[in-house]
N, C-alpha and C positions, 0 to 999 in steps of 0.2 A: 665824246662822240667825234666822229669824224667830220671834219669842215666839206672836204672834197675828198671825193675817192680819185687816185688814176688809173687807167685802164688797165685788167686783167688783176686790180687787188679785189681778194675777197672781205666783202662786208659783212658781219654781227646785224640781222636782221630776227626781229620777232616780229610773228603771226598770231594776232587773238583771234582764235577763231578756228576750227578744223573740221567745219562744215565740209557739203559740198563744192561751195565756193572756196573756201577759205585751204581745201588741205590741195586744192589742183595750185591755189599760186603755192602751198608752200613746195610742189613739185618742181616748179617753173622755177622759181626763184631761188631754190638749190641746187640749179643747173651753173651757178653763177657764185653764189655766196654762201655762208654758212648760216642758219635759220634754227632758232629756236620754235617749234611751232607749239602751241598754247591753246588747251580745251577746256571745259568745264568736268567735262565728262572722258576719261581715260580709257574707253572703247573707241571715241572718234579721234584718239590719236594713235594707235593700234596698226593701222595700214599706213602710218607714216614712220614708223621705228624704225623699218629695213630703209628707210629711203638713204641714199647718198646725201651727208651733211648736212642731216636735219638732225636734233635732239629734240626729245620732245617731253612735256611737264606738263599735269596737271595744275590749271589756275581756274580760280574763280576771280571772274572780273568786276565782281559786285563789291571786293574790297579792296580799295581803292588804293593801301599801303602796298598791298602784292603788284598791281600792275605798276607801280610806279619802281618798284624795286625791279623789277623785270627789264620794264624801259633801260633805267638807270646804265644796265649792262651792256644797252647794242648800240649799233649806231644808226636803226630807224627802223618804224614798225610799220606793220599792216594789220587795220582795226577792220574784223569781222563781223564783229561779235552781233548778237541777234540786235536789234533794233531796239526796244524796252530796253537796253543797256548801254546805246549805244550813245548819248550824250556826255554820261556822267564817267561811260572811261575815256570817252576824249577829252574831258574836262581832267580828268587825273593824267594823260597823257601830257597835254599840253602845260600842267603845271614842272612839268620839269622838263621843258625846255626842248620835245623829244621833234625828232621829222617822221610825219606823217602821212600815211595814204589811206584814207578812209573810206569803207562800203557800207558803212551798217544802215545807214539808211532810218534814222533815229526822228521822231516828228516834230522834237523840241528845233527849232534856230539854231543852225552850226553856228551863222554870223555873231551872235551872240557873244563867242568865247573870242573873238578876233581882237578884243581889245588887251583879254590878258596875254594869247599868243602871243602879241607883239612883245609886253611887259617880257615875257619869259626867254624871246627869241625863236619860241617854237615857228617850224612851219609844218603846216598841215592844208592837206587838199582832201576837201573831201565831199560827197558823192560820186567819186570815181570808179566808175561800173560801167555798164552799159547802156539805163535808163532809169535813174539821171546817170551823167556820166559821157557817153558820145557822143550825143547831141549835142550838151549844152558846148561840148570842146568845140564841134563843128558850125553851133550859131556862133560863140566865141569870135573862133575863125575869120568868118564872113563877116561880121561886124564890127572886123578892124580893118575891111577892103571894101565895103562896101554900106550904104543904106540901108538898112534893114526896115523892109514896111508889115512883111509879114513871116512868123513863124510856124510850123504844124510840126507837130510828132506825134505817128502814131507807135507802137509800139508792143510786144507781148511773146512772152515765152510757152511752149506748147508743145504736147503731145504731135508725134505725126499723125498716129492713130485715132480718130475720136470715138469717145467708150459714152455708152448711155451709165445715169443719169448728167454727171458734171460735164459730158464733154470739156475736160480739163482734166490734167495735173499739172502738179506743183514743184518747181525744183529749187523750193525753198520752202521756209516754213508757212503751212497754211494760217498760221496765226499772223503770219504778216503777211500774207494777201487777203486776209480779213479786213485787216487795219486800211487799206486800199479802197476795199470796199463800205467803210465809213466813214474815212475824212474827208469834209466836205472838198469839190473841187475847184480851185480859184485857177482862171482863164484870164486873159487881157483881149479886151475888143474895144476898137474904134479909141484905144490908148484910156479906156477906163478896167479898174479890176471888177470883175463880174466872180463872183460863186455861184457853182450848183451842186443840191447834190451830187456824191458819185453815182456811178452807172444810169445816169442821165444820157439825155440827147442821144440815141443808139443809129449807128448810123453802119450800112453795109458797105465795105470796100473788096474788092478781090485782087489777088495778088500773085502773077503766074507760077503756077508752080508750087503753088497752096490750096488754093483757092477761094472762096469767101469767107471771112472775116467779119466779126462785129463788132467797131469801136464803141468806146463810149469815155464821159469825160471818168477820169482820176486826178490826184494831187501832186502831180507829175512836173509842174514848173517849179517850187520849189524857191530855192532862190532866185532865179534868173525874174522875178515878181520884183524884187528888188536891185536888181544887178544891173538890169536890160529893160528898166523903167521906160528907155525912150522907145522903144518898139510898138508901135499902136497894137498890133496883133499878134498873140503868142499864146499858144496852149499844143499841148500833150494829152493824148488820148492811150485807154490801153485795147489793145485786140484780143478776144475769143475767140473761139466758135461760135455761131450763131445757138441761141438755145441756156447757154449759162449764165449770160448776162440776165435774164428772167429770172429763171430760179434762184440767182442769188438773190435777186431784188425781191423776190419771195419770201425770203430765209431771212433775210435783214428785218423788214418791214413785220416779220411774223414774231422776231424778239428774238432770233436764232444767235444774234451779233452782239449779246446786250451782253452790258457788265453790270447789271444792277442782279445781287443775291439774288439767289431765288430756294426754295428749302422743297428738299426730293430725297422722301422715307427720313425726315428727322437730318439727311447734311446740308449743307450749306454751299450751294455753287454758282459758277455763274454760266448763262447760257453759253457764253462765248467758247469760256474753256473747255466745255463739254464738246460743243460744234467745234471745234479745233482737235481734240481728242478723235471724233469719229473719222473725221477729213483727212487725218495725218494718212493714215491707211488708206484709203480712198484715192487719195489724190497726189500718194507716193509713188515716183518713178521707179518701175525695177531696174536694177543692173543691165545696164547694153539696149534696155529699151531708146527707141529714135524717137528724139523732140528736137524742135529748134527755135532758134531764134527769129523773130522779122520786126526789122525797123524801116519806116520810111519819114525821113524828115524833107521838109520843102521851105528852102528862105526863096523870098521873092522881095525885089526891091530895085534899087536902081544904081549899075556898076557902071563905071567908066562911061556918065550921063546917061546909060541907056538902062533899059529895063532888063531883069534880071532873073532869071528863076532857076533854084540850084536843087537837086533833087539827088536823094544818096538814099539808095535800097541797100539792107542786109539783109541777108536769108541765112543766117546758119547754122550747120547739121552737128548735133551730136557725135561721137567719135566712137562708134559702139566697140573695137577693136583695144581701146585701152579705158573703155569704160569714163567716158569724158563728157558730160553734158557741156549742150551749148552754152548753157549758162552761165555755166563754170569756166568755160571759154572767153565769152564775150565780157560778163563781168572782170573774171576776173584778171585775162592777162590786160584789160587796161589800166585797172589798177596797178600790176609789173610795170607798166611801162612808167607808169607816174612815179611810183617807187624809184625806177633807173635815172628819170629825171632829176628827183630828189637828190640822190646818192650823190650826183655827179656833180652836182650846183648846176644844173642846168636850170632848173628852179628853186633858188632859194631864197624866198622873200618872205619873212616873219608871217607871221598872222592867219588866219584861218580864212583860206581862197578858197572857192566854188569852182567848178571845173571851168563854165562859160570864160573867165576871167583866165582862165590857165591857156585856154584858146585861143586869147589875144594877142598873146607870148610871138613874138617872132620864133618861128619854126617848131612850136611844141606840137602844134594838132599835126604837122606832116613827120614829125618822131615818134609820136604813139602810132601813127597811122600805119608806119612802114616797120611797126614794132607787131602790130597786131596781122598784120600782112606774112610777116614772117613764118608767124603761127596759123597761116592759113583765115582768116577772119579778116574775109574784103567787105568793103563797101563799093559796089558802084557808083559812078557819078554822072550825074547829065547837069546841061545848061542850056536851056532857052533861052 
């Protein structure tokens, strides 16, 4: 593998993953490099074969000899892959030593694997996406210049359109905005850790240019529970429509979310799968359909002895003209940009780091920034 790249060499990158998210970075990042891109399924690598200096291969990442033979080859990857897989191939990842930018977004403890990364030399970042992901870069950030007394992010991806019954779709898998809406949600208040359930505390915000919104808590801090311990107050919330946060809480509470068998005409299933199976359709974005992105994060605290309030709105819009969701945007070119980091030893420090930490970095959060900026994907910024 490569130590350092210098500017204008092309780098040996693989992609597990050629989802939604996963095939726009391997578009992005073939602008630049050469990219093995890597599916389970050899339909969702299909619209990546014509690309410019992608090749593309059937893997499964559930066996754990192939991914590592895979890695072996390049000189740093980008992990996709669905969630439910998404530990056990950073764990095969990082045993051979590989540089990584990670989104899977998996519920097992990244921190966890930090001790053999280091053993191995691997470095690996990962939650870097959009949410987790640019937040935590931007608490990071601020809580290497400043006090940090209090956190908030709300956060949610969304239809422009809202359609009865879900008022939602999904521009990921509904089996992992399932998983969102089960695991419990751990918040920090008055600097103790508080849980509630999810889709608790529902709370309306409006947002110009959207309009009203329903947060409610999710399991959206993540690390930063650990990372950003000294912070009294810190939590993350996700945004609906008003009207779905109900009926999931319906569908949950009625057994619609459960993984426990259940036997229907003699088979054996579980509710979940089933409700995941209907949803897919349901709550699949068509082609050029307009959804977006909206984040708003708020540190407040105390800069240069005075009180502080730093306030950073995203709003952004799908790409209907090259068929681009937001999501696939905002996710994914910041994970690009972590990647570029990597590539270049702008970040290269063994061990498996959280984004918040990658934030504290002199100049990283204003290189992703002005990376995602390029590609059109601002954030405003106010200070009180």
């Amino acid at each position: 593998m490569l130590a350092r790249l210098e500017s204008g060499i092309m780098a040996n990158i693989l992609v597990l993953g050629a989802g939604m998210v996963g095939s726009e970075m391997v578009r992005d990042v073939a602008q630049r490099h050469k990219v093995l891109a890597t599916d389970f399924s050899a339909a969702a690598l299909e619209p990546l074969a014509s690309v410019a200096n992608v090749t593309t291969e059937p893997l499964d990442c559930t066996v754990s000899a192939a991914v590592k033979a895979a890695a072996n080859q390049v000189d740093a990857i980008i992990c996709a892959v669905p969630g439910a897989l998404g530990f056990k191939t950073l764990k095969a990842l990082i045993e051979t030593g590989a540089k990584v930018a990670d989104i899977s977004f998996f519920p097992e403890d990244a921190l966890e694997l930090d001790a053999l990364a280091k053993q191995t030399g691997a470095v690996a970042v990962t939650d870097i996406g959009v949410a987790p992901g640019l937040h935590n870069l931007i608490l990071g950030y601020h809580d290497a210049h400043m006090e940090v007394h209090r956190f908030e992010c709300v956060v949610g991806g969304l239809p422009v359109a809202r359609a009865f019954p879900y008022e939602y779709k999904a521009p990921f898998s509904p089996s992992d905005v399932v998983e969102e809406y089960l695991r419990p949600a751990r918040f920090v208040e008055n600097g103790r850790e508080v849980v509630k359930p999810a889709l608790s505390q529902p709370e309306y915000i409006d947002f110009p240019g959207i309009g009203t919104l329903e947060s409610f808590n999710t399991d959206g801090l993540r690390s930063m529970i650990q990372t950003m311990s000294h912070i009294p107050n810190m939590v993350e919330r996700t945004l609906r429509y008003p009207g779905h946060r109900k009926l999931m809480l319906a569908m949950r509470e009625s057994g619609f979310f459960s993984d426990d068998l259940i036997e229907v005409n003699g088979a054996q299933i579980t509710p979940r799968a089933f409700t995941s199976k209907i949803l897919f359709d349901q709550w699949k974005l068509h082609p050029g359909e307009p959804e977006l992105t909206v984040m708003r994060v708020v540190i407040e605290g105390i800069e240069d002895g005075h009180p502080a309030r730093h306030t950073y709105l995203l709003d952004d819009r799908g790409r209907p003209e090259t068929q681009t969701s937001s999501m696939a945007r905002t996710t994914g070119y910041t994970c690009t940009a972590m990647l570029e980091c990597i590539l270049d030893g702008t970040w290269a420090k063994p061990g498996v780091t959280p984004p918040e930490l990658v934030g504290r970095a002199d100049g990283l959060w204003e290189r992703i920034r002005n990376f995602l900026a390029e590609r059109e994907v601002t954030l405003s910024h106010s200070l009180d």
